[in-house]
Structure formats: structure tokens, C-alpha cells
C-alpha positions in Angstrom: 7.6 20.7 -11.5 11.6 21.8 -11.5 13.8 19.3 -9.7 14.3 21.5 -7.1 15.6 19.7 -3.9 12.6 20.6 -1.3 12.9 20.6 2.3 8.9 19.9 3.8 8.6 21.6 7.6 6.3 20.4 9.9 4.9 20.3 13.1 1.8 17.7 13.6 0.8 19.7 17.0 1.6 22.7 19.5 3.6 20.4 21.7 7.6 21.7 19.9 8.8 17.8 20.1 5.8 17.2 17.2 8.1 18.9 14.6 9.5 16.9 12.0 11.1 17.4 8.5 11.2 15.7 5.0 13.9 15.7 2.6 13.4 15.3 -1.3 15.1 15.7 -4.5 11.8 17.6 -5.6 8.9 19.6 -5.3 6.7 16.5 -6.8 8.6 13.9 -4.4 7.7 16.6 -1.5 3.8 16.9 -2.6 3.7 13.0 -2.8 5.2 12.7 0.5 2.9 14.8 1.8 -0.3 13.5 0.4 1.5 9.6 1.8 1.4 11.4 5.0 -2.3 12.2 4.4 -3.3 8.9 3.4 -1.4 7.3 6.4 -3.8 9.4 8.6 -6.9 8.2 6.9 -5.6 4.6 6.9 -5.1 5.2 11.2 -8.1 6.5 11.4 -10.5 4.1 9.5 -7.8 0.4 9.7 -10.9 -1.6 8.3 -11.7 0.0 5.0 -9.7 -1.8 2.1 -10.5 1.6 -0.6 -9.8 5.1 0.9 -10.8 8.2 -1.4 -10.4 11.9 -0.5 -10.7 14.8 -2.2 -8.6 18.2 -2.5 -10.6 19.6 0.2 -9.9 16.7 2.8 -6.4 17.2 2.0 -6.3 21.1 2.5 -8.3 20.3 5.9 -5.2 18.0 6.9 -2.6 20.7 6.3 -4.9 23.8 7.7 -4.8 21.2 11.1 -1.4 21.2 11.4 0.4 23.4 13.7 2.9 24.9 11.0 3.8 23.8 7.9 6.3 25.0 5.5 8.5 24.3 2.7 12.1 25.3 1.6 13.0 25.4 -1.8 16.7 25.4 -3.6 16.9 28.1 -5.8 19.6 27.4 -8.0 20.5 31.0 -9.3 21.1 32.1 -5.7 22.2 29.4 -4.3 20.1 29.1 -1.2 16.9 27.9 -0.1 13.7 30.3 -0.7 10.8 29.8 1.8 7.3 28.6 0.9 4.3 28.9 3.1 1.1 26.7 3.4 -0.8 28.5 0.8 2.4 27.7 -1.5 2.2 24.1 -0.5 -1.7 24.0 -1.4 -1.3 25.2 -4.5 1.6 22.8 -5.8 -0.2 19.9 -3.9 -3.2 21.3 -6.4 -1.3 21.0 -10.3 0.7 18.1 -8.8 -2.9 16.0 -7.9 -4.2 17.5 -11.4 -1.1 16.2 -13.1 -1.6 12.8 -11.7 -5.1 12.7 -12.7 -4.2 13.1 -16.6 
């Protein structure tokens, strides 16, 4: 994935104070973030287990239970950020996992 600097939107719940960003120097640093965020969730929910495992489908579960998630990406060539919705986001969270598993 490009070095694109990559700007992750979020907000965890309805409730406006909920929303949060995260900064990175790329889309891969942004998919890792967001799959840290993931794994911190599993890690709250289940504190005794030593070995958590999920799958792709957990993961898109976690994102489609957020209140809004969204992604802006530099663009370079026009100088500005594009915008990236959660289907986006799914599907770079997909080759980046798949990448990673190679």
C-alpha cells in the first residue's frame, strides 16, 4: 500500500464526545491501528485469555458496530485529502491482513 499519510475517523458510539481520530504516515499504519483497536476490545472483553484469534468477519462486525467510521486519504497529485468510507476501509483492512498472512 502507497505511503499515503491517512487520517482514520471515528466515533465508537451515538453519544458526539465518542468521536476520535488517528493519524498515520500510511494506509498500512492506519489498517494496523485499526485492527490494534480491535484486538484491544477483545483483550477488554475476555482479560483472562492469554491467545486471542479472530477472523476477517469478527473484525468487519467491529467496524459495522461503530457509529461512523471513515478515512481520509492524501492524494498527492491534488494535493488534498480524498475521503474513504467503511466499505473502503474493509477492503484495505482485507489485502493488508492477506499481506500479513504471506
Amino acid at each position: 500500500m502507497d505511503n499515503k499519510h491517512t487520517i482514520i475517523l471515528m466515533q465508537y458510539s451515538q453519544n458526539r464526545g465518542s468521536r476520535t481520530f488517528m493519524d498515520n504516515d500510511s494506509i498500512s499504519q492506519a489498517m494496523d491501528g485499526i485492527c490494534a483497536l480491535y484486538e484491544r476490545k477483545l483483550k477488554e472483553i475476555n482479560p483472562t485469555l492469554r491467545n486471542l484469534s479472530y477472523d476477517i468477519d469478527d473484525l468487519y462486525n467491529f467496524i459495522d458496530g461503530l457509529a461512523d467510521l471513515s478515512a481520509l486519504v492524501y492524494d498527492r497529485n491534488i494535493q488534498a485529502y480524498l475521503p474513504c468510507d467503511r466499505q473502503w476501509i474493509k477492503q484495505k483492512l482485507l489485502q493488508r491482513l492477506k499481506k500479513l498472512a504471506q
